[in-house]
C-alpha positions in Angstrom: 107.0 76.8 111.9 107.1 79.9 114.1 108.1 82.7 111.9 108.0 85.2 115.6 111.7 84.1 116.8 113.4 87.4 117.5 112.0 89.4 120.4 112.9 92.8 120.9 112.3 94.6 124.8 113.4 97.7 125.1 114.0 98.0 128.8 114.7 100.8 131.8 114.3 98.3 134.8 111.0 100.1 135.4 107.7 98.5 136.2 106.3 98.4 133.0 109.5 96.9 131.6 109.2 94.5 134.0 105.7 93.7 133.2 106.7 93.5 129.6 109.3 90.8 130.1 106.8 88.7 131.7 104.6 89.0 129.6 107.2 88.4 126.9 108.3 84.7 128.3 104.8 83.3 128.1 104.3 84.9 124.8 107.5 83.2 123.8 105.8 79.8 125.2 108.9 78.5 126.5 110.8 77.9 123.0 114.4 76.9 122.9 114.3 78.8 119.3 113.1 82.6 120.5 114.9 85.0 121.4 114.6 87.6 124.0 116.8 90.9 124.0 116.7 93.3 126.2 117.7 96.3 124.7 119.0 99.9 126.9 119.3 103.0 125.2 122.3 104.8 126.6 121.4 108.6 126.8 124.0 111.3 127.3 121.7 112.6 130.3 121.5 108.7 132.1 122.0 108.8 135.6 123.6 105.2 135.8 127.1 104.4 134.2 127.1 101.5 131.9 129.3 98.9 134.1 125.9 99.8 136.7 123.4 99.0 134.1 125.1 95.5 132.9 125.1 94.3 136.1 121.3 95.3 136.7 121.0 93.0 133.6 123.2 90.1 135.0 120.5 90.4 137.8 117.6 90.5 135.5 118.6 88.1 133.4 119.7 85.6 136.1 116.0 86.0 137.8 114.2 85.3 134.4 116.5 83.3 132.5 115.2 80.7 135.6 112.1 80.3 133.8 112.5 79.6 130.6 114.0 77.9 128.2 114.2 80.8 125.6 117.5 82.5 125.7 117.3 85.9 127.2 120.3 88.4 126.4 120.9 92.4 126.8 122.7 95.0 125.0 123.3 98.4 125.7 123.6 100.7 123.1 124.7 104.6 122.7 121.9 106.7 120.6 118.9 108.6 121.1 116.3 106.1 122.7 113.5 106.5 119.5 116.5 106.2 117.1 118.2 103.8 118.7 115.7 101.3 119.0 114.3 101.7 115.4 118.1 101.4 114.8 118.8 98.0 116.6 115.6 96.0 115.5 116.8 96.6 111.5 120.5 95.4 112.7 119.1 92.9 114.9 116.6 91.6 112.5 114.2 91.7 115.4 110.6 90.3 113.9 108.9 92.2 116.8 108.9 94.6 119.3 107.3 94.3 122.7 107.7 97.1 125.4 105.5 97.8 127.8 103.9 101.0 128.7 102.4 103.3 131.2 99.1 104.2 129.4 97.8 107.8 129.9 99.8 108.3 133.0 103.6 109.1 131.6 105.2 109.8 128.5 106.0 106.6 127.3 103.2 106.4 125.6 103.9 109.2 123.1 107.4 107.2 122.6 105.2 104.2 122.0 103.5 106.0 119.4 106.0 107.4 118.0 108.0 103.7 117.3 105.0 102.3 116.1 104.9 105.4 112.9 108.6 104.7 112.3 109.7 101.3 113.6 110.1 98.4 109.8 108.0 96.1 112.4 104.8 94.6 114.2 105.1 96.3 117.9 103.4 94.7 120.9 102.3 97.4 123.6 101.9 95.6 126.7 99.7 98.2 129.3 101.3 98.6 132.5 97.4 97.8 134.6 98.2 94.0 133.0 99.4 91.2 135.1 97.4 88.1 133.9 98.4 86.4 130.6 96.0 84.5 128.5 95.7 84.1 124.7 92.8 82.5 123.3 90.0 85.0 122.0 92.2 88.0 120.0 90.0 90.8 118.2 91.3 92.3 115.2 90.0 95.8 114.0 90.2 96.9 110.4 89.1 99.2 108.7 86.8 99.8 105.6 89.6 99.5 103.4 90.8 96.3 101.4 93.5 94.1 102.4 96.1 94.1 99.4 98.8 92.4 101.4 98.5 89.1 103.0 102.2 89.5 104.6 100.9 92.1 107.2 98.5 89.5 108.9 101.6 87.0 109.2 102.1 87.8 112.6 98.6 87.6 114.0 98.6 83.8 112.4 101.5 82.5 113.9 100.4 83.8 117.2 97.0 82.1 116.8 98.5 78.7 116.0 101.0 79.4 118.6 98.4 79.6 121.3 95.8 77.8 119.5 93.6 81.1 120.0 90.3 82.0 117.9 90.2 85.6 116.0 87.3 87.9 115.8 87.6 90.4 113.3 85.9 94.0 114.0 85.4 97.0 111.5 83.3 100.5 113.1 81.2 102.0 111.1 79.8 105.5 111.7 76.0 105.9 110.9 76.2 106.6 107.0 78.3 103.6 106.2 77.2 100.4 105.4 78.4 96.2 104.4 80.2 96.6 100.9 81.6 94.4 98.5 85.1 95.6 99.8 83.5 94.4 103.5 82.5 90.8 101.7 86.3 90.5 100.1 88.2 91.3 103.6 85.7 88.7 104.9 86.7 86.1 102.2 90.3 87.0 102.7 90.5 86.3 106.5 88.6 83.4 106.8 91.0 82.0 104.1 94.2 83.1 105.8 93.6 82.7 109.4 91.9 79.4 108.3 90.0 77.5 111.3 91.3 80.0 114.0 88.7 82.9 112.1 85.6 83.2 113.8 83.6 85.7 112.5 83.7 89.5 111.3 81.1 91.8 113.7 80.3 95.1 111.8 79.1 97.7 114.9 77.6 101.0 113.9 79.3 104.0 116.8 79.7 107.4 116.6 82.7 106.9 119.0 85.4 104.7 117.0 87.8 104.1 120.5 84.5 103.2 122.9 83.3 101.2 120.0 86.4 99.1 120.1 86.8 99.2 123.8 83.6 98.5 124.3 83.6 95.3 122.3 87.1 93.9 123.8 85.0 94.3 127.2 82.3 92.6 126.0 83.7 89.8 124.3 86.4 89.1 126.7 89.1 89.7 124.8 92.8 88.7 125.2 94.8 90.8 122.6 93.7 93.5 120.7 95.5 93.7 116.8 95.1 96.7 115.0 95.5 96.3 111.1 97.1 100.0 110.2 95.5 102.0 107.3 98.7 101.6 105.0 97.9 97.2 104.6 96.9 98.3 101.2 99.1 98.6 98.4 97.1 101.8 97.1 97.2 103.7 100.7 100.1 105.9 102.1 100.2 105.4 105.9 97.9 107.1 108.2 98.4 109.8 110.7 98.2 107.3 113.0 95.9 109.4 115.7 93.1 106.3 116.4 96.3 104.3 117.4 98.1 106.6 119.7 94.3 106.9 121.2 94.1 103.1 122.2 98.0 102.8 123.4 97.1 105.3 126.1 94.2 103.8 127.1 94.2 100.0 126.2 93.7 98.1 129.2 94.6 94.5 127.0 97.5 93.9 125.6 97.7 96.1 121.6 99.2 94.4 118.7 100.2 96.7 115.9 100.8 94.6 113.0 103.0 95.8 109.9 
């Protein structure tokens, strides 16, 4: 059972939007039981009035709603956009967000980054460079620390059974670190959780943690990048969150930030 049935977009009609909601109805596969919402934040400095934004919806929605059988539906909403989207996904109930982004070339990434410190949720950043969509070979980086909570690698599972697509887990380590027994227990624990969809757990030695991870999506072929954030553990507080900001500007795969 699909526990990813409330989709959250937050969406300006701009091209990476756009690319997000296409992305968005294959990831939804086409299921009668998900739910796409489109979601505008109405800013006191917006240009357009809110009768000219529904009816850029009705269009939208009309256009994609042709595709799928997944309902698609819109709401406009007055608030500050950060707030208001944090806002709507706890009233909503939303189990994700995905929004898509324009990398290292505007400021949506920094709003990107922002939603994924605050926002009670996994977020999906989809980059604005991707067109294709494919699922089948997803990398998941962790850290050295060990995985307390099992709930935060809910998502990545029901994607892989959704799309029937193989995990490869991936932890950098700079030159004076080496396998522990912490290593061997996150090992354990994914290959019992993910169950046949865990591949294997690669342990590469990099003085640069981003080309490291880069590097190895390239490599490997890789079709969505998970990052497991710092604050999985029950002993950790969450972390600044700097690597992450780092690979929303310049992930050229879709970034799944799980919580």
């Amino acid at each position: 059972m699909s526990i990813i049935k409330k989709i959250l977009i937050p969406f300006n009609f701009s091209e990476p939007s756009t690319n997000a909601l296409n992305y968005a109805l294959n990831f939804a596969k086409d299921k009668k039981e998900v739910e796409l919402n489109l979601i505008h934040v109405f800013e006191q400095n917006n240009k357009k009035t809110k009768e000219e934004i529904q009816k850029q919806f009705e269009i939208i929605i009309e256009q994609f709603q042709k595709r799928t059988q997944s309902k698609i539906k819109s709401t406009i909403i007055n608030d500050e956009l950060l707030s208001g989207i944090i806002n709507y996904q706890i009233q909503s109930k939303s189990d994700i967000i995905l929004m898509g982004t324009q990398g290292s070339e505007g400021e949506e990434s920094t709003i990107t980054s922002q939603l994924i410190q605050k926002a009670d949720c996994s977020v999906l950043v989809i980059p604005k460079t991707y067109h294709k969509f494919k699922l089948k070979r997803i990398a998941v980086s962790i850290d050295k620390e060990k995985i307390d909570d099992p709930k935060v690698l809910d998502k990545l599972l029901d994607t892989t059974r959704r799309f029937t697509a193989k995990v490869f887990a991936l932890t950098i380590l700079n030159e004076s670190e080496s396998y522990s027994e912490v290593d061997e227990s996150n090992e354990i624990f994914l290959q019992y959780y993910l169950e046949k969809f865990y591949s294997h757990h690669s342990f590469l030695k990099r003085t640069d943690i981003k080309k490291g991870i880069f590097d190895y999506v390239k490599e490997n072929k890789i079709d969505l990048l998970a990052i497991l954030p710092r604050h999985h553990s029950y002993q950790r507080t969450p972390s600044e969150g700097k690597l992450v900001s780092v690979l929303v500007k310049h992930a050229t795969v879709p970034l799944l930030i799980l919580d």
